[in-house]
Phi, psi and omega in degrees: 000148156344311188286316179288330188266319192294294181318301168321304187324295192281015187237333170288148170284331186293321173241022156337310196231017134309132178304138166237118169238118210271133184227086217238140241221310167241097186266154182244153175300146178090359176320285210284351172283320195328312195279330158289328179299312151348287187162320200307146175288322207207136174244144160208158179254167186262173324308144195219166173269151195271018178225005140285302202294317177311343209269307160301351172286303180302322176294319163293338182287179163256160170314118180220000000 
């Protein structure tokens, strides 16, 4: 599941601090803490604009 690799993810060092944005087609209520608790940077549900996710995308990256 999505919740088991964000976890996988944040428990590797190489990808700890990678941005994770939990992206879910049916969310359910307690989802998006769930996906926080987790590891997720940002959570969104569909349908969503594709210039929220560019936005959040942005936000997440680092600065270079």
């Amino acid at each position: 599941s999505g919740i088991e690799a964000t976890r996988a993810l944040r428990a590797e060092p190489s990808t700890a601090a990678t941005p994770i944005i939990a992206i879910t087609s049916f969310a359910l209520s307690g989802d998006e803490q769930r996906a926080k608790e987790a590891g997720a940077s940002a959570y969104l549900a569909k349908p969503y604009s594709p210039f929220v996710l560019l936005g959040m995308i942005r936000q997440l990256s680092p600065e270079e």
